[in-house]
N, C-alpha and C positions, 0 to 999 in steps of 0.2 A: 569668639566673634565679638569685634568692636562694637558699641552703640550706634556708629555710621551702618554699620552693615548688617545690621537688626533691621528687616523686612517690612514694612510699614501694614499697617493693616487692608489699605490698596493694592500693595503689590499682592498681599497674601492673597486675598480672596482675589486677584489675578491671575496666579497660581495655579490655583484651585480652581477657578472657573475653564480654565483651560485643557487643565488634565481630564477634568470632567466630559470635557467637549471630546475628546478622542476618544474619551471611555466608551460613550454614548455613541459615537462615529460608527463606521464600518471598518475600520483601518485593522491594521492586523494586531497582535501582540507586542511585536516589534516596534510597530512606530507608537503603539500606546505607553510601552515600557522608555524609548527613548525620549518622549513629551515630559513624564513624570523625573527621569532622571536630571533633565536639564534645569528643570523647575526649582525641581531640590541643589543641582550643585550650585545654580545661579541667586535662588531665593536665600540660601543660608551660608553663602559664599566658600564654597567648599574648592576642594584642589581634585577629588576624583570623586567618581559614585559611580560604582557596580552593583547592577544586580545578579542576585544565585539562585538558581531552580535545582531541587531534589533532582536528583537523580532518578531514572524508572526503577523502582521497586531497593530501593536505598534512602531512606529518608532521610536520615543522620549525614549525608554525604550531595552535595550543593556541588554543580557545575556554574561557571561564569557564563550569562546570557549576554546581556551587553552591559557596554560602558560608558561615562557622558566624561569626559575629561577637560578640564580649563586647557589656557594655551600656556606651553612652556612648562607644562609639570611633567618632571623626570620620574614618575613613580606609575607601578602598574599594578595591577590586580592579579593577583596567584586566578589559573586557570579553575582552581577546586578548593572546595572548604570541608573539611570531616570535625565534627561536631561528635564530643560521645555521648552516650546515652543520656545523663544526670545533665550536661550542659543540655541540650538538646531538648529536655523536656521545662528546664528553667528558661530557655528563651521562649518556647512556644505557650507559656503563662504568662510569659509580662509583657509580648504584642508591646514593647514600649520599647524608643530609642535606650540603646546601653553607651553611655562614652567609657572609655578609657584613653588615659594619659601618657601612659609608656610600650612598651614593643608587645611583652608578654599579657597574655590575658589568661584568665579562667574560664573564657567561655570557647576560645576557639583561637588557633596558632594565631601568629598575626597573618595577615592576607597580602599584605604590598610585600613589596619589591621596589628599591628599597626597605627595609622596615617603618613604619611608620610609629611614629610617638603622640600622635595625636590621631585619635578616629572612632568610630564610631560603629555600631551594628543595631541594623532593625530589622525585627522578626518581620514579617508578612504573614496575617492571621484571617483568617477567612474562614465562620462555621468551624472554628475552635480546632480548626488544621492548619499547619503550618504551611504553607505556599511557595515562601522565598524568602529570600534573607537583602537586603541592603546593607553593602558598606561603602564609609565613605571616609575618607583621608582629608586633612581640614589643616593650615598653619596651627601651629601650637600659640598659644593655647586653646582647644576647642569648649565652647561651654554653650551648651544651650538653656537658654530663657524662656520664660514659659511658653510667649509666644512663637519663638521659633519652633521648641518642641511639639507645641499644637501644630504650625505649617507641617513638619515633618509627620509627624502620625497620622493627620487627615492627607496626605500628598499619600500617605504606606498605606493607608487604605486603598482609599481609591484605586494603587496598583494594587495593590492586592484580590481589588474587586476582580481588574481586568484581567488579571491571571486567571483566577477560579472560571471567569467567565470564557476566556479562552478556550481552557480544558473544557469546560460543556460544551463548545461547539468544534473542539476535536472531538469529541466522545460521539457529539451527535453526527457530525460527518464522518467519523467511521461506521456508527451505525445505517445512514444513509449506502454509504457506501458497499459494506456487506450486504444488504437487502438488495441493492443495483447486483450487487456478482451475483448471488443466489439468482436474482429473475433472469439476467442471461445466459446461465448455468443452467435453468428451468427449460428454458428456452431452448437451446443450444443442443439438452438431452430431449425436449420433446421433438425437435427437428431431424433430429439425428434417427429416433425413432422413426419418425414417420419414413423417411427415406429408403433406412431398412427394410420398414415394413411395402411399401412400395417395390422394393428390387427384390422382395422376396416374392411377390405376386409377378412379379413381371420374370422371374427364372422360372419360375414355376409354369409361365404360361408357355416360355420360349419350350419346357421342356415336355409339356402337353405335344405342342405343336410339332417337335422332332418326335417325338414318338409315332404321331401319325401318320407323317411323313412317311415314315421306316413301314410302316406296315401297309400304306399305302403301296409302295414300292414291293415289297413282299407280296403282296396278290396278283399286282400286274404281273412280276417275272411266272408267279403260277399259272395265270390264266393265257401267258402265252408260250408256254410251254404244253398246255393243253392243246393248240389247232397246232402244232406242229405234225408233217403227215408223216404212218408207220412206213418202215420199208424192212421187205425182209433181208435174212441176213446173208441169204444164198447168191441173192441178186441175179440178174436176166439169165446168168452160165445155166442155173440149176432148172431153168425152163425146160419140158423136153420140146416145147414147140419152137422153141429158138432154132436159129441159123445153125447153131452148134451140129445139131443134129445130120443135118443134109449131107454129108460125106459119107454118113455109115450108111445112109439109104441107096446111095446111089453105088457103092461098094457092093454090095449087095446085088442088087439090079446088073451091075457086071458080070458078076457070078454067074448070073443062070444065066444067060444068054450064050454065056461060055459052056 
């Protein structure tokens, strides 16, 4: 970085007043992280700056969140960064800007596309955890001044705040969020309950009520089969005082007269 393009102590604390102001905002992570990138590629005159978030449950291994890029630079940021162990734990103690000069590094492959021979990496350190990673691709030769180094480490704070501060209120809105399922869930089984218990009173009544029905009906068909009247089984033939009779009498009565 030329002496022209050495940040003044106005623009810095410009900067800074800025980034802060999103910090402190409502905006999301996104527009806080793309404020502090701009800040950075614009305040120390850089050609890219990406930032890298851990991966869930992969510390060592950095995906690409977003990017602030100048106009006219052919160079991109690799999607993922893997860190091994020993690197890994040397960056998240020195939370300080690291430059290197040429393609190869000892902390981590290079990251552009093209290769870049001039760039930089800064931890993001937050309660002595590592958060994110910044890099940034810069014309050769890149060198930072004390000044600039200070913009750049109070700018990696600051996002670094709003990271950690992010993740607190994804944590708390999922917590919020499971508490909401479980009470609609509470909810949802004590209604379901009641219901049950409701159609179980109410089959139980329907089936009181057919029962009495049925026996209702069962006394009636006996109590009118009681007035129904006897008849014998001989019927009127079996009378002797019937009509029947009257031939044989009068047969008879011929008889003697004869």
């Amino acid at each position: 970085m030329t002496t022209e393009e050495r940040p003044t102590g106005l623009a810095a604390l410009g900067a800074l007043g800025r980034v802060a102001r999103a910090l402190v905002g409502t905006g999301s992570l996104n527009q806080l992280a793309e404020e502090a990138l701009d800040e950075i590629r614009d305040g120390l005159g850089l050609e890219l700056v990406a930032l890298y978030l851990p991966r869930f449950g992969e510390a060592a291994t950095l995906q690409r969140y977003i990017t602030s890029a100048g106009d006219g630079t052919g160079t991109r940021a690799r999607d993922e960064l893997a860190f091994d162990d020993e690197a890994w734990q040397l960056a998240t103690m020195s939370g300080a800007p690291l430059v290197f000069r040429e393609e190869a590094s000892w902390l981590v492959a290079n990251p552009f596309v093209p290769p870049a021979v001039s760039w930089l990496v800064m931890p993001l350190v937050s309660e002595r955890s590592l958060v994110g990673v910044v890099i940034a691709s810069a014309p050769p030769p890149l060198s930072l001044d004390p000044a600039a180094a200070t913009l750049l480490t109070l700018l990696g704070d600051l996002l670094a705040s709003g990271i950690a501060t992010a993740r607190m209120r994804q944590q708390l809105q999922g917590a919020e969020i499971e508490r909401e399922r479980a009470r609609l869930a509470a909810e949802i089984h004590d209604g379901l309950a009641q219901d049950l218990a409701l159609a179980t009173r109410e089959l139980a009544l329907l089936e009181l009520e057919s029962a009495r029905r049925r026996e209702g009906s069962r006394t009636h068909r006996q109590a009118a089969r009681g007035h129904q009247p006897r008849q014998s089984g001989a019927g009127a033939a079996g009378n002797p005082r019937s009509g029947a009779g009257a031939p044989r009498r009068r047969a008879t009565a011929s008889s003697r007269r004869s």
